[in-house]
Structure formats: structure tokens, C-alpha cells
N, C-alpha and C positions, 0 to 999 in steps of 0.2 A: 504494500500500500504506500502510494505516495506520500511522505509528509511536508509539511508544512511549518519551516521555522519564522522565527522573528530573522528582520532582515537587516538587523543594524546592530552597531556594538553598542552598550552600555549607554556611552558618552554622547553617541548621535541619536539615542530613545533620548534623552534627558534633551538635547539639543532640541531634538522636534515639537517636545513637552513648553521649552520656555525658551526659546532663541526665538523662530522663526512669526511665534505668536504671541510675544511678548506684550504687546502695545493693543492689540485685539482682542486676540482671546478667541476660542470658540467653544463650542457643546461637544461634551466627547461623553458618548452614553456608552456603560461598561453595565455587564448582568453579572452578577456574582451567586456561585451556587455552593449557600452549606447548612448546617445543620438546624433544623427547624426550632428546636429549644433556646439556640444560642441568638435568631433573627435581633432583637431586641440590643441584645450586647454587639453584636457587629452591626449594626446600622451606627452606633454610635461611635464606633472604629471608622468608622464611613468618613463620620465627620472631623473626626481629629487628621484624619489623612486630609482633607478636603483644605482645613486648616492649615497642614503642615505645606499643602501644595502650595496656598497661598503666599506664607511665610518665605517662599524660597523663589518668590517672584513667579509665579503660574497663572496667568490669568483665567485661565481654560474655567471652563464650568465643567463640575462632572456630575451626570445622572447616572444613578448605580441601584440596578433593579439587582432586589432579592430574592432565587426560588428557592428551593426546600429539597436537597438532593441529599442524604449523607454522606460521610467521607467513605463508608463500607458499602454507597449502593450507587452512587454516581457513575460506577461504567457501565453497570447494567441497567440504568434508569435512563440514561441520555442514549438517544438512540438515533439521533444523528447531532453530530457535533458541529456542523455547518452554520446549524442555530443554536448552538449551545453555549451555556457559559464562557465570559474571555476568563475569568476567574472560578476556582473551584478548590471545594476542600476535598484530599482524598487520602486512602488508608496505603501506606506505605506499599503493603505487597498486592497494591490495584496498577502500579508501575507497568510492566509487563501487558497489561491488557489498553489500557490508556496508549499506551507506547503505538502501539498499534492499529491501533484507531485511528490514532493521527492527530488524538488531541493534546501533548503536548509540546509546549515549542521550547527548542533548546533554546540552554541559557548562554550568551555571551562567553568569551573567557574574562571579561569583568564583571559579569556578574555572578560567574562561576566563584571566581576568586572571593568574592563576597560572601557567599554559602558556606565558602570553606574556613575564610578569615573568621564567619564571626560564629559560626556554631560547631555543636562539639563534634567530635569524627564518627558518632552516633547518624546525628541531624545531617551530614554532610553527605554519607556514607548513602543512606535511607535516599537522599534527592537526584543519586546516582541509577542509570541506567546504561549497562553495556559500555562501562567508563568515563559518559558524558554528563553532567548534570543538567535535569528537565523539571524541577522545582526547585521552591522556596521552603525548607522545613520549620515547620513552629512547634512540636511537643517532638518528646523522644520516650513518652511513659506508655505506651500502648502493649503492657503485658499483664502478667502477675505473679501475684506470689503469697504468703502464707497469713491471714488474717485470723485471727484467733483469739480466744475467752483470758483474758490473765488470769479471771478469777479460779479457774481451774490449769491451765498449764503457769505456774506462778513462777517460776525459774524462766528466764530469758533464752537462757543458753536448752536446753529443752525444745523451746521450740525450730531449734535449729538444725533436728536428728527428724527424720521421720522416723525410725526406730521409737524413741523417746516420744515422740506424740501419737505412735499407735499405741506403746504399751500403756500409757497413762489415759487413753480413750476405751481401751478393752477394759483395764481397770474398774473404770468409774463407768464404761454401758454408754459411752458416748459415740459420735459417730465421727468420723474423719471426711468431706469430700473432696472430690479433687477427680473432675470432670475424663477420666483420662479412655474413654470411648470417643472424643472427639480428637480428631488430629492437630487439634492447636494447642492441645493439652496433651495428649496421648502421644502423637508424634515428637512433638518439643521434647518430650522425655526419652526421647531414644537418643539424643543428641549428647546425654549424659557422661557418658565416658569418651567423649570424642568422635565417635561414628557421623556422619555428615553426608551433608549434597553439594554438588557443583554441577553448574549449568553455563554452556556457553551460547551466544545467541545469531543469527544470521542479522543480516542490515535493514532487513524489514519489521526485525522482532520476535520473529517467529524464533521457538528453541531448536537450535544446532545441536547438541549434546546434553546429556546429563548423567553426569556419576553419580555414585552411591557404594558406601563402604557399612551397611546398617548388619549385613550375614556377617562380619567380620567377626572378632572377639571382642570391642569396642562395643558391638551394638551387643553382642551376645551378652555382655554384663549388665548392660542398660535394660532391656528385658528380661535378666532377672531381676532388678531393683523393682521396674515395673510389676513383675510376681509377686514380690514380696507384700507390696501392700495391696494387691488386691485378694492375696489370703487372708487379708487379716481380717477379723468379723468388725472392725472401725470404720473399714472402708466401704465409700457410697460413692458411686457414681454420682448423685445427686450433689446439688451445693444452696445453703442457703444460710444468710446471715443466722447467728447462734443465738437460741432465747433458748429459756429452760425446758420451753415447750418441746421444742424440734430436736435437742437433744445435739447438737452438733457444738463439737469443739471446736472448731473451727475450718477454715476451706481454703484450698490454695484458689481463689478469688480475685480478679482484673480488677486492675486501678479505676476503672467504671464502677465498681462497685462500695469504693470505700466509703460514702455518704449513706448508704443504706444498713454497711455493718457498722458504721459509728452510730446510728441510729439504733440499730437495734441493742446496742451492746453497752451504747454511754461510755460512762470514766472505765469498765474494763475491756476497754477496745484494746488490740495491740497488734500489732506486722511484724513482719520478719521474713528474710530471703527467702527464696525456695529452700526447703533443708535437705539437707545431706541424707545422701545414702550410701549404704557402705554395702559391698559387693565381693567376694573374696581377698579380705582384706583391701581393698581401695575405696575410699570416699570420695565421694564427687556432690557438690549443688546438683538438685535435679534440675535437668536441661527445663527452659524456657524461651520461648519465641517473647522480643523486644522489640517494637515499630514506633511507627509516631505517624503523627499527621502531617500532612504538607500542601501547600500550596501550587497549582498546575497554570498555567497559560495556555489558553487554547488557541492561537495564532491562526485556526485555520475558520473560528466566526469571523475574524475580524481582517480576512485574507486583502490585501492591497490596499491596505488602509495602516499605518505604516505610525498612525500618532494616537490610531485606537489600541494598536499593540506596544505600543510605548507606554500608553498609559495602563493597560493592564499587568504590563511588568510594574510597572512603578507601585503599584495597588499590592500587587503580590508581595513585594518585598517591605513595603511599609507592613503590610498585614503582620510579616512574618520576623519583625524587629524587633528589638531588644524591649520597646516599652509595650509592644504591643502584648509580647511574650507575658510581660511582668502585670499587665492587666489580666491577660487571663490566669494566673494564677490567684490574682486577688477575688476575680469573679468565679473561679469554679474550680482551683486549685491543680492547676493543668501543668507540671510541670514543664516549664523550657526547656528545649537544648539552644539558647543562644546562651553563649559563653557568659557573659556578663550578666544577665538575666540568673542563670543558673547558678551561681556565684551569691549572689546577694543576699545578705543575712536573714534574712525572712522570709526567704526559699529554702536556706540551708536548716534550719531551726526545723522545721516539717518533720516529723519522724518518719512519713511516707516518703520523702524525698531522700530522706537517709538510707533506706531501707533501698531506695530505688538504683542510689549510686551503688553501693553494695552487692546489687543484682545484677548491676550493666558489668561487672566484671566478668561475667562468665555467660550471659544471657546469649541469645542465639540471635542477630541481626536478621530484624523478617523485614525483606528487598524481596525478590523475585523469589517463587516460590513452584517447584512444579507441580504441574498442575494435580496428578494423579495421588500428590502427596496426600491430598484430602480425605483422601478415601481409604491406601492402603495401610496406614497403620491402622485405621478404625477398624478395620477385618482385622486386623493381628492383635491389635488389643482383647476382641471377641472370641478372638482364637481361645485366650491367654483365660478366657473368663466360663466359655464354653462345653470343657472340658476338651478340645480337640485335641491342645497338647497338654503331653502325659508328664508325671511329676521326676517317675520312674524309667525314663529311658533314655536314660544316659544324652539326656535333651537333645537326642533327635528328630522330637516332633519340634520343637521349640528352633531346631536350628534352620528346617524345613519351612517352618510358617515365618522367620526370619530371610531366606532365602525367596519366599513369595513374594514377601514382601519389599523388599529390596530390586527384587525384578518390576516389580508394576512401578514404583518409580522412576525408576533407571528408563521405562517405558513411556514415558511424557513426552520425550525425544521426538521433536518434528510433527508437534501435536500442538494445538491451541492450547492455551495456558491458562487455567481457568482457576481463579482465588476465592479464598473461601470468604464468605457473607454471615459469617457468624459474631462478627466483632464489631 
């Protein structure tokens, strides 16, 4: 599919913006597409941008229509992008499908350099595709990890074993969840001991290659870890904020979620990394997929028009700036990855933010994703749960349904790319 980039560097979008219209002025209408809760809070971003253009000698007027797309449903929701958003929020591992569409337009090397100068190698990393960057990143907390009761695991360091939070949930009759029938949880977890994917991509986008090392001995300890707790009578599939009612200790549970289990939980709320598991003798953090949201330019509504895609870059990168960062944190506690932003003592004070840096040490960078990943750990997880593999045979069924599963990814190869809508 043909794409369509922005057709000027940095410095001549900024030129088109406030040189040549400096003394006139004109209407430059942009539609911006994001998340229907937030409408409210980003119209008001609208205007501070609209301010800052001013401020910086812009005389332009700008109208900025708002639809309602999410960042996990915009490529499947926009279904032609010819009339689509010049502005959009979308979910890290939607790259790949976007890409090829043709709705995003690469970035400059100065504005590239931008991306990189001012966010962390998280943010930077995420707005890369096939080595080029095609957004603007503004969060980098798009995962999760271990939320839990104090008033029953009362030791910190406890909650940092999953050993230690099943034995002290069979104890007391409680229940442990931790979603790991789906592959954004089940699969992240096979990533545990190092086992992994790689994908290389053709110039239209389509995947070229994809390895897979999960039948190895790396993946073979990570599925046993995976065994381990779904033997234990703690473990539920299920996940739900912890009240005395429901019985749950607590859930390895998405940064989406923390306002419902502070809610539920009050003064004994408490996080903590993914916890370790130990495996013939080796401990490892349980694997975790780590994304963020970002910002996209769609260059090809606003095709031949050259001061509409000026200004939607300029939109995109204000959006995705240091103060804008540090608003949405105030308004809905959305960690930044802009450096400075992320930095700032009333970022760092967060005990979720703590927990978060902690987590990005070892967390699994969700960028492009194959496509089939979605599906085949979920069958292997069922495997794991259904009795197919035996406990007792020198884990030959286990190495087997490892082995299938390993091939159906490695199988996405020269295949549309298809992310998962669960987030």
C-alpha cells in the first residue's frame, strides 16, 4: 500500500505555520480522535495549544473537531482514513496495523530527534516502527502488575514471591487472580526466563519473518512457573478488586485498574512488581507486556495541503509534551514517559509510579506484536489447565504443546498482523 508522509522537515512545518502567514492568518481545521471519557480534559488541551500557538506569533485560527475512537479501537473503527483523523490516540502494539493503512506519517529527523531527546527509551522505543519513528509518545504505563490487601499479605517483601502469596492465600481460603488464559497475560508470562519473539518486516509493512525461541529450555521453565500456580487451589483465572466478600487477595491487575482497587480497598491498598518465580533453582519477575499510548499523524486526510499537516504535527507534539504529560497525571494519574515530566517530585512520590519504574526493568516492550501470538499461548495455557499435559511424563506433553505453540507463532510470517483489543 502506498503511503503517504508529511512532506517537509521540522523547521519548514513550523515555517508554513508562522512565516508565510504571519500578518494574515488563516482557518486550518484539524479533527482529532480519542478517548470519549477524556473529551472534556482534551478540549481544554485544545486551548492551551491554541494559546501556546499564539504566544509564539501564529496567527492561524484553529478548529479542532473531537470524535470518540479509542486508542485500542481506532484501527478497527476508522475504516477509511482518507477522512479520518489528522490527529489520533492509539495503543502502542496498533503500530503495525496503522502502518499499513497508511495512516501514519513519518516523523522528520527533527522531529524524530525530538521523540528521542525528550522521552525515555521506553516512549521513544514504542513510536518506532521498522527503525523509523511514526509518533509522538505520551504515557509509557500501559501494563500491570501485583495489587493487593496489606491487611492480609502485611510483609512487603511477601508480596514479591508468588510462592509466598499463594501459600499465605491457601492458608487463609483466599483467592489469587491473574488472568493468564489470555495472551496478554498468559503469553507475557512465557517471556519469563528469557524465551522471546522477533519479527522483521517488508517496506509495505507486511511481516517478513518471525522467530520464536518459547520450545527452548527458557520457555520450558517459564511454563513450568506458569504450572505452578495454576495448581494451586489460590488460583483464578478471574480478577476483581479484593473486598471481604469476593475473597480475593489480590490480582496481578492493569494500571487501568488502580482507581477501582483503591476504591475498593481504601488505606489497605498496596502494588508491587510482578513477583518472582523460582523455577529449578532460578528466579525471575514474571514476564509482563509494557506499552503506552501515542500520538499518530494521519498525512494522508490532509494529503496536499502541506500547512494542515504542519499543523497536525505541531498539535501532536504539543499534545504529547512535557506539561501536557504532567496534566494528565494531575487529571487521571497517567504516568509520562517524557523525561522531565517523569522526573518530577510529585510523579516520583506515587507509589504506583514506583512500582512502575521497578517493573520497566524487566517488563517486555509491546511494539509490534505477531499476530497469531493472540491466540496461541491461550490454547497452551488450556492445555496446561485441561489436563492434556500430563504431570508425569517426563514433560513430554508439556514440551509438545510448547512446540505447538511456538510453531503457530513463528506462523504469522507473511500474514496480516492482527493486535489484540483487549486493552
Amino acid at each position: 500500500m502506498k503511503k503517504l508522509f508529511a512532506l517537509a522537515t521540522c523547521s519548514l512545518l513550523v515555517v508554513g505555520l508562522t512565516g508565510c502567514n504571519k500578518n494574515k492568518g488563516e482557518t486550518i481545521d484539524l479533527v482529532y480522535s480519542g478517548t470519549a471519557s477524556d473529551k472534556d480534559f482534551n478540549t481544554q488541551l485544545f486551548e492551551d495549544f491554541k494559546a501556546a500557538r499564539k504566544a509564539a506569533g501564529d496567527n492561524n485560527t484553529y478548529n479542532i473537531e473531537y470524535i470518540e475512537h479509542g486508542p485500542d479501537k481506532v484501527d478497527s473503527e476508522i475504516q477509511d482514513w482518507t477522512t479520518g483523523p489528522d490527529v489520533f490516540e492509539f495503543a502502542s502494539d496498533k503500530i503495525t496495523d496503522l502502518y499499513t493503512k497508511g495512516a501514519l506519517s513519518k516523523l522528520s529527523s527533527t522531529q524524530s530527534k525530538w521523540v528521542k531527546d525528550n522521552n525515555s527509551t521506553l516512549g521513544a522505543n514504542l513510536a518506532k516502527f521498522n527503525k523509523e519513528t511514526y509518533a509522538y509518545p505520551y504515557t509509557g504505563d500501559n501494563t500491570y502488575y501485583f495489587q493487593y490487601d496489606k491487611s492480609i499479605i502485611t510483609n512487603p517483601e511477601d508480596a514479591k514471591s508468588v510462592e509466598k502469596i499463594l501459600d499465605i492465600a491457601e492458608k487463609g481460603g483466599y483467592k489469587f487472580g491473574y488472568n493468564l488464559k489470555e495472551a496478554f497475560w498468559g503469553g507475557a508470562a512465557m517471556f519469563t526466563f528469557g524465551a522471546d519473539y522477533s519479527m522483521t518486516f517488508d517496506a509495505d509493512g507486511s511481516v517478513k519473518t518471525v522467530e520464536a525461541d518459547f520450545d527452548g529450555a527458557n520457555g520450558l521453565k517459564a511454563a513450568k512457573g506458569i504450572q505452578k500456580i495454576i495448581k494451586s487451589t489460590a488460583w483464578s483465572n478471574d480478577m476483581a478488586a479484593p473486598t471481604p466478600e469476593n475473597k480475593f487477595i489480590g490480582c496481578i491487575a492493569g494500571t487501568w485498574d488502580i482507581a477501582s482497587y483503591k476504591s475498593a480497598l481504601g488505606d489497605n491498598y498496596a502494588c508491587a512488581p510482578m513477583p518472582t518465580v523460582t523455577v529449578d533453582g532460578e528466579t525471575k519477575n514474571l514476564g509482563a507486556f509494557l506499552g503506552g499510548k501515542l500520538l499518530g499523524v494521519n498525512s494522508t486526510r490532509s494529503s496536499g495541503n502541506e500547512t494542515r499537516t504542519a499543523a497536525a504535527h505541531e498539535l501532536a507534539k504539543f499534545l504529547s509534551g512535557k506539561e501536557c504529560q504532567l496534566k494528565r497525571f494531575e487529571h487521571g494519574k497517567i504516568t509520562p514517559c517524557n523525561k522531565e515530566a517523569a522526573n518530577d517530585p510529585t510523579v516520583l512520590a506515587d507509589e504506583n509510579v514506583k512500582v512502575l519504574i521497578e517493573h520497566a526493568a524487566y517488563a517486555h516492550e509491546q511494539t509490534a506484536v505477531p499476530g497469531t501470538f493472540w491466540s496461541a499461548p491461550a490454547t497452551f495455557v488450556t492445555s496446561l489447565t485441561d489436563g492434556t499435559v500430563k504431570d508425569n511424563d517426563n514433560d513430554t506433553t508439556l514440551k509438545a504443546a510448547l512446540t505447538t505453540m511456538n510453531n503457530a507463532i513463528k506462523s504469522a510470517a507473511n500474514k496480516e498482523d492482527k493486535t489484540d483489543d483487549n486493552k
